[in-house]
C-alpha positions as CSV (number, residue, x, y, z in Angstrom):
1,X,-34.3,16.3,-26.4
2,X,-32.6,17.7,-29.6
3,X,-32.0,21.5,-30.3
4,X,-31.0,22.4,-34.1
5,X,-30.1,25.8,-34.4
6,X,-27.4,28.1,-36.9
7,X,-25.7,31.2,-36.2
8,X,-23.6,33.5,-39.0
9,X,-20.3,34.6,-37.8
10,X,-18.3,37.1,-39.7
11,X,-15.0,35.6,-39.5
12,X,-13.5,32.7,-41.7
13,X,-14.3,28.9,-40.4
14,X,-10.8,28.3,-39.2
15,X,-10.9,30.9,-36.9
16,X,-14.0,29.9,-35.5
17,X,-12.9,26.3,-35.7
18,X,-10.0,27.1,-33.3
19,X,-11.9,29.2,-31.2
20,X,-14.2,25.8,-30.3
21,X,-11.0,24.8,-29.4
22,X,-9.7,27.7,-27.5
23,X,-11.0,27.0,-23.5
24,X,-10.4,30.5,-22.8
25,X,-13.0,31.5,-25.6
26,X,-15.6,28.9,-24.0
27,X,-15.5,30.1,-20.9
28,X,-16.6,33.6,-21.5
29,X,-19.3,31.5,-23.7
30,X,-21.1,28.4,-20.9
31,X,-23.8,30.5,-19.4
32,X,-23.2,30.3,-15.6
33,X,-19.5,28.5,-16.3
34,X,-17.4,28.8,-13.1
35,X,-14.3,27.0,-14.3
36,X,-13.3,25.2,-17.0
37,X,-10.2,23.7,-17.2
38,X,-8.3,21.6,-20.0
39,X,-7.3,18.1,-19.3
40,X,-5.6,16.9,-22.5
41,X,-5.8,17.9,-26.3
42,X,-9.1,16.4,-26.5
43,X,-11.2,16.6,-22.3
44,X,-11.8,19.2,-20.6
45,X,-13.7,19.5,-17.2
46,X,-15.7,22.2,-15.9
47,X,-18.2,23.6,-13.0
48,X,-21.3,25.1,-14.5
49,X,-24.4,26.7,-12.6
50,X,-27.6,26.4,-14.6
51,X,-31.0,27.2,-12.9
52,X,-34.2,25.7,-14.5
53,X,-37.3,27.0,-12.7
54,X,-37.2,26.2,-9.3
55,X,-34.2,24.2,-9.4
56,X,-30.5,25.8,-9.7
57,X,-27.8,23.0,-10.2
58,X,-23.8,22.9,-10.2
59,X,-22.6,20.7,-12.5
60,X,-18.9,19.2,-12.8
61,X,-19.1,18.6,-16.0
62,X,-16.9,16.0,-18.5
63,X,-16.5,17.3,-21.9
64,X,-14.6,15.0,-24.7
65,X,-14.0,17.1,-27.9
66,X,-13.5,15.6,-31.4
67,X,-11.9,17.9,-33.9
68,X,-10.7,14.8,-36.1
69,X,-13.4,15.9,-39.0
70,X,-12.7,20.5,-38.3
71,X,-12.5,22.3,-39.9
72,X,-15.7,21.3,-41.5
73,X,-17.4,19.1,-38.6
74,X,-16.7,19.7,-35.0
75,X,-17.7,16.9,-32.6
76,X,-18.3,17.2,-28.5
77,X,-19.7,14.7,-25.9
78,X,-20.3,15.6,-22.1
79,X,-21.9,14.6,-19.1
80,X,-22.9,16.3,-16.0
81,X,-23.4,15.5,-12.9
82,X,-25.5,17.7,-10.0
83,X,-26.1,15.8,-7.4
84,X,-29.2,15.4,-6.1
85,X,-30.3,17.5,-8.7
86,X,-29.4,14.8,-11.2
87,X,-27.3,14.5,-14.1
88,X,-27.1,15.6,-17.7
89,X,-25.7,13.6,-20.8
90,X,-25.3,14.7,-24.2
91,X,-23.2,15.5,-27.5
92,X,-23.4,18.1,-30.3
93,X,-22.3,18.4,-34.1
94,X,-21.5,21.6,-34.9
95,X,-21.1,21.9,-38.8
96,X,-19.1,24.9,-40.2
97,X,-19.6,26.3,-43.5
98,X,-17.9,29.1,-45.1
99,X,-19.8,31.7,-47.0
100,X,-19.5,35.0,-48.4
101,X,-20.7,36.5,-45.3
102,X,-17.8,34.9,-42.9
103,X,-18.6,31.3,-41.5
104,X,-22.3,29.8,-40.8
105,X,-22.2,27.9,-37.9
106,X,-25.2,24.8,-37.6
107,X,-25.5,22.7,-34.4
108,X,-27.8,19.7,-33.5
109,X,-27.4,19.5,-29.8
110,X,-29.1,16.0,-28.2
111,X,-29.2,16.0,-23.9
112,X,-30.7,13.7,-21.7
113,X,-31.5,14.5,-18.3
114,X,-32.4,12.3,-15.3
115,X,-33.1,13.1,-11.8
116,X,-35.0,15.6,-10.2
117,X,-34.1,18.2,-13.5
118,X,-36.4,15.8,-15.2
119,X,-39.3,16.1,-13.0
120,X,-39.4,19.9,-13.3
121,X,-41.2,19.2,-17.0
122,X,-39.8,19.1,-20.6
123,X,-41.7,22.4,-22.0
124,X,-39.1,24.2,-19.0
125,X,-36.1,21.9,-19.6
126,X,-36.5,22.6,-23.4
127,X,-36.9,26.1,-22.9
128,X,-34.0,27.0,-20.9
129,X,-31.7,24.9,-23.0
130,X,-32.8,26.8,-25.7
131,X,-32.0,30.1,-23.8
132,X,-29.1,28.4,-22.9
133,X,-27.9,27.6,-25.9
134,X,-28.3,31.4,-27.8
135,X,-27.0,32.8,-24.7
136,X,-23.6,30.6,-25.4
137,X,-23.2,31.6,-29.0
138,X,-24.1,35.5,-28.2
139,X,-21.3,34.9,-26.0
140,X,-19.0,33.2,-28.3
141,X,-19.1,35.5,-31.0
142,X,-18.7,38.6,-28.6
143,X,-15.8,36.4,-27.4
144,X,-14.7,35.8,-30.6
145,X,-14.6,39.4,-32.0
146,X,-12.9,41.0,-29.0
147,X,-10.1,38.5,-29.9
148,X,-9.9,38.9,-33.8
149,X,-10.9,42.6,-34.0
């Protein structure tokens, strides 16, 4: 499945760009995020509850981040593992462009999911990791402006 999506923020691209960067920012921003903690410069694991339908998962999550390309191109790669529930694999570009209105942030997000999370249908699955996904930028930028204003 792959979810394109852009959001405007009001500040400039390096301060979003650092804020991707910033695990203290992204956890206020993963939905249902119970801990996220930074491994090195570039890994970071976490615990994240997600319910889709009938099915509510934990996932201990793997995240590799690639800032090599920021503050123009931001690159991440994670899986996810449930359990039974099944397991989650995927990667997003996140694109920031500056503008006169602060910093335009575009993302192309591509998951895979396996397992019993599969069988509960793809019009669900789609649906809440579209909710998902909003629900983490709403986050982010409420994140984001509490710390820069």
């Amino acid at each position: 499945m792959v979810l394109e999506e852009e959001v405007q923020l009001p500040l400039d691209r390096q301060t979003v760009f650092q804020a991707l960067n910033d695990p203290e920012i992204l956890k206020q921003s993963i939905p249902g995020c119970e801990e996220l903690n930074q491994l090195n410069d570039n890994e970071m694991e976490a615990t994240v509850v997600v319910k889709f339908g009938p099915v509510k998962a934990s996932f201990n999550s793997n995240v590799e981040i690639d800032p090599s390309q920021g503050p123009a191109l931001f690159k991440l790669t994670g899986k996810g593992d449930a359990g039974v529930a099944g397991f989650a694999n995927g990667g997003a570009d996140v694109h920031l462009d500056e503008n006169a209105d602060g910093t335009l942030l575009k993302y192309t997000v591509n998951i895979d999911i396996s397992g019993k999370l599969a069988q509960v249908g793809g019009r669900l699955i789609e649906g809440t990791t579209k909710r998902l996904a909003r629900k983490f930028f709403e986050n982010f930028e409420s994140a984001l402006l509490a710390k820069h204003t």
